[in-house]
C-alpha positions as a Markdown table, in Angstrom:
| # | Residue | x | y | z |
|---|---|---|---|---|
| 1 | Unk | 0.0 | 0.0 | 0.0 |
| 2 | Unk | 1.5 | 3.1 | -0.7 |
| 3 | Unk | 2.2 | 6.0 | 1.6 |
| 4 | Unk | 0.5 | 9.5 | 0.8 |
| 5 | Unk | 2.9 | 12.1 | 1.3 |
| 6 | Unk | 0.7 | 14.4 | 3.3 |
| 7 | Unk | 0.4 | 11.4 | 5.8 |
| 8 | Unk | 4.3 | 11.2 | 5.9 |
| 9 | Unk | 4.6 | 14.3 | 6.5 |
| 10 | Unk | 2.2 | 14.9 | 9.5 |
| 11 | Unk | 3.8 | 11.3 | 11.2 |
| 12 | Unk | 7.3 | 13.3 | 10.9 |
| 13 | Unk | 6.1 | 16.6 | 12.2 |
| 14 | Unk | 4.0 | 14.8 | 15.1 |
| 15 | Unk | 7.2 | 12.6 | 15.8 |
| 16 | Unk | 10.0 | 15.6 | 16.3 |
| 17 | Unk | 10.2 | 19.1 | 16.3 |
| 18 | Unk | 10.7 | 20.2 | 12.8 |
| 19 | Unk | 12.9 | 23.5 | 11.7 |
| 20 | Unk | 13.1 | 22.3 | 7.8 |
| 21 | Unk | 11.3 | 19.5 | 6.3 |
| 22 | Unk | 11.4 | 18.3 | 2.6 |
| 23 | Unk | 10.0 | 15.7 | 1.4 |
| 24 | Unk | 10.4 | 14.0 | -2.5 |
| 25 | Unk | 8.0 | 11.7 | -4.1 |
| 26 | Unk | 10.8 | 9.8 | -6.2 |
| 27 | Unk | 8.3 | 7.2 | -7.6 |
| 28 | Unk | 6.7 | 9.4 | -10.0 |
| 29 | Unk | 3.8 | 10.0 | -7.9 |
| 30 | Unk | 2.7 | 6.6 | -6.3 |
| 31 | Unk | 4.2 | 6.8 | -2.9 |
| 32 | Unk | 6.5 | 4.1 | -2.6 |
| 33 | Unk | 9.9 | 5.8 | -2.9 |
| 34 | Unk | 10.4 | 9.0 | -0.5 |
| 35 | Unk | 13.8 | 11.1 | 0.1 |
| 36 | Unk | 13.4 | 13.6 | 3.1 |
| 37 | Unk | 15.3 | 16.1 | 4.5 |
| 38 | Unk | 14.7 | 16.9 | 7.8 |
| 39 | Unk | 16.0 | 19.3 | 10.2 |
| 40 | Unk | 15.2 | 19.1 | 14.0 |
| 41 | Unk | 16.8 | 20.0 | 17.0 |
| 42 | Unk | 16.4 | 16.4 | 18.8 |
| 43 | Unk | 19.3 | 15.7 | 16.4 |
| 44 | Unk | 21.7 | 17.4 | 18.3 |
| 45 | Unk | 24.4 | 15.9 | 19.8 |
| 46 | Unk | 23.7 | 12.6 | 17.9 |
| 47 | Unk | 25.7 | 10.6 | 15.5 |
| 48 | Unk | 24.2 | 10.5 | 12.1 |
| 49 | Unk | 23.7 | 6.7 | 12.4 |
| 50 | Unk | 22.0 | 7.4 | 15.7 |
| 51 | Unk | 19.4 | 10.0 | 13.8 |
| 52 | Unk | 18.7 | 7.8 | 10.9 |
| 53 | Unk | 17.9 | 5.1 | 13.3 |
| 54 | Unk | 15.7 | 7.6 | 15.1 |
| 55 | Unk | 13.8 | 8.5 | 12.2 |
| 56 | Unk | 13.5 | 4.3 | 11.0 |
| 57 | Unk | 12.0 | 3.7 | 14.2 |
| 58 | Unk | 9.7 | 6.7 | 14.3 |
| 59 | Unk | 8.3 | 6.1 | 10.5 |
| 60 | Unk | 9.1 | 2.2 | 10.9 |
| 61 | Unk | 5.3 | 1.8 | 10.2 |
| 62 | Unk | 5.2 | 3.7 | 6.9 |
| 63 | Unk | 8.9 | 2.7 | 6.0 |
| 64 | Unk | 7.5 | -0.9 | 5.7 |
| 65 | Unk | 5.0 | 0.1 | 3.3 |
| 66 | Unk | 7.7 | 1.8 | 1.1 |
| 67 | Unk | 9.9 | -0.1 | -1.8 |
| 68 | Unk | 12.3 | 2.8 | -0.8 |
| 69 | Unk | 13.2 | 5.7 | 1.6 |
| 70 | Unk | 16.1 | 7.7 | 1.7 |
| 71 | Unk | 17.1 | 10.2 | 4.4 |
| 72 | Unk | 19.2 | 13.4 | 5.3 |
| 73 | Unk | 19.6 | 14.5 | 8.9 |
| 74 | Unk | 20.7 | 17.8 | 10.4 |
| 75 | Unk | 20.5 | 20.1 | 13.0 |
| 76 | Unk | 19.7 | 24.0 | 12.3 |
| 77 | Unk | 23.3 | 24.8 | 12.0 |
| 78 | Unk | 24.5 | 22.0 | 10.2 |
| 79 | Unk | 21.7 | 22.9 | 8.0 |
| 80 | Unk | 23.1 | 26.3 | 7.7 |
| 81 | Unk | 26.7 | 25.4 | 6.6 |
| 82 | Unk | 24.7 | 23.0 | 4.2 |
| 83 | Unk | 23.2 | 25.7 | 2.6 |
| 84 | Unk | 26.9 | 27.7 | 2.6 |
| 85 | Unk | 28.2 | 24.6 | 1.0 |
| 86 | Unk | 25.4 | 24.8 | -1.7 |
| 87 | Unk | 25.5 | 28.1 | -2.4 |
């Protein structure tokens, strides 16, 4: 069954307190591949294993319904030199 990406995104913002969220449908529209983006405070101090791990076990529910989900993980100023890096 696949995942609707309003749905996805109101289990992330109801799971950790979000400063930057993006979310990509990658599957053309039918909800099976995601990439997201997230920034959040309750990454700080953590490891980005550690966050990613976080975020499986939060979304482990619609991650299972998923062929495919892909992840980035910062906190607000990591997310700022980010940016710099971009730019």
């Amino acid at each position: 069954m696949a995942i609707d990406l309003t749905h996805l995104e109101a289990a992330i913002r109801s799971a950790v307190p979000v400063a930057h969220l993006e979310i990509e449908d990658q599957s053309s529209g039918c909800g099976e591949s995601y990439a997201i983006l997230l920034v959040s405070e309750a990454f700080q101090g953590k490891t980005t294993l550690a966050r990613h791990r976080m975020v499986n076990e939060l979304l482990k529910n619609e991650i299972a319904q998923m062929h495919a989900f892909s992840q980035k993980t910062f906190t607000p100023a990591q997310y700022q030199d980010f940016l710099a890096k971009k730019a």
